[in-house]
C-alpha positions, -999 to +999 in steps of 0.1 A: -186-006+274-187+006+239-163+029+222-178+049+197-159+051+159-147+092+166-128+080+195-114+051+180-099+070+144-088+098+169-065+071+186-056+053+157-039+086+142-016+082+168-006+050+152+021+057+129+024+038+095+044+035+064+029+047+038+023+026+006+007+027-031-010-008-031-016-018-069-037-048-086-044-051-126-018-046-150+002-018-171-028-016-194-053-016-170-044-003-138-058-001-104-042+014-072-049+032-040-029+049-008-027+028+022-011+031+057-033-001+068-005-026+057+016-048+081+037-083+082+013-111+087+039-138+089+075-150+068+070-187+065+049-185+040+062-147+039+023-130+036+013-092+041-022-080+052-036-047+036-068-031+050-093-012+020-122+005+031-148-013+010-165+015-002-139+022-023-141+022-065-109+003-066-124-027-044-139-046-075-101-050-085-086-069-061-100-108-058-091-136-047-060-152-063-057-121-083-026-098-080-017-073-054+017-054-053+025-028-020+047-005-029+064+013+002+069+052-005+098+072+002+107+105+022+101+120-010+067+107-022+043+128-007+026+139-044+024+101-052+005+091-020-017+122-027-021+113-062-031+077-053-050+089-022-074+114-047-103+116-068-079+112-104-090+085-127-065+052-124-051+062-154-043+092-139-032+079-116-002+059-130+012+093-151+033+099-116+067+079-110+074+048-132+061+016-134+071-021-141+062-056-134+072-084-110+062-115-112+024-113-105+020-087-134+005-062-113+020-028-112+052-019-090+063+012-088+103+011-094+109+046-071+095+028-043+116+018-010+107-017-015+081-036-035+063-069-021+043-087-057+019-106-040-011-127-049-042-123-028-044-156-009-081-143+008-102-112+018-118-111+045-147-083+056-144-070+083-169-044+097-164-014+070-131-027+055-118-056+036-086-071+050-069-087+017-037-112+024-010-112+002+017-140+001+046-126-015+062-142-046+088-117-053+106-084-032+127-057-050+143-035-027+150+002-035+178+028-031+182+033+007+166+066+014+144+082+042+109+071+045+073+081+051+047+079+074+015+091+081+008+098+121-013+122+137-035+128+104+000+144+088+035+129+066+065+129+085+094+120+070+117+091+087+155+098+080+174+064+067+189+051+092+218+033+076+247+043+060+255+051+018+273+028+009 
């Protein structure tokens, strides 16, 4: 029995998933995209898979042993997932929230819930996509706030769950 691909994205929407700005290049010559196709691959070595369909213009960016940074977006991020998720330039792209370094150089996005700076360890295709694993070399974590997801082909907003200190 084959499922055909309609039936399969229709379920997957029903996956929830964080959504994230994943990033590669550097402050003067940036390259990032919007992904909900991001999960923990393991945390000895701590590694992070992210899944870019590779008919995208931002695949020529990310190689092997190159740099790779996911930033996880907040409740309140919706116009920077769009931004990444659009047809604007990547310098366009970057004029929304702002942007440092880690330690791999690429850019990380200091609104961000968290930030994993990872360098590409390998890609491998698979069917339409590339699956590109990152081992982390550094993490800063943001403000606690409310998160976002993507389910159902719509945001929803996740409430923090902790409390202020």
């Amino acid at each position: 029995m084959s499922v055909d691909s309609q039936t399969y994205r229709d379920a997957m929407a029903r996956l929830g998933a964080a959504v994230n700005v994943v990033t590669t290049g550097t402050l003067d010559d940036p390259v990032g995209f919007t992904a909900s196709a991001v999960c923990s691959v393991s945390d000895a070595p701590p590694t992070l898979l992210v899944c870019m369909n590779r008919a995208s213009r931002a695949r020529d960016a990310f190689h092997t042993g190159g740099p790779i940074c996911i930033n996880v977006l907040s409740a309140g991020q919706r116009d920077i997932s769009g931004t990444f998720a659009g047809p604007l330039d990547m310098y366009e792209r970057f004029t929304v929230g702002h942007w440092t370094t880690m330690v791999t150089g690429a850019p990380a996005l200091e609104e961000a819930v968290a930030s994993f700076d990872c360098r590409i360890d390998r890609i491998v295709e698979v069917g339409t996509h590339s699956v590109m694993f990152g081992v982390v070399e550094a993490i800063r974590i943001g403000a606690p706030m409310g998160g976002l997801v993507y389910f159902n082909r719509t945001y929803h907003v996740v409430p923090h769950g902790g409390h202020d200190h």
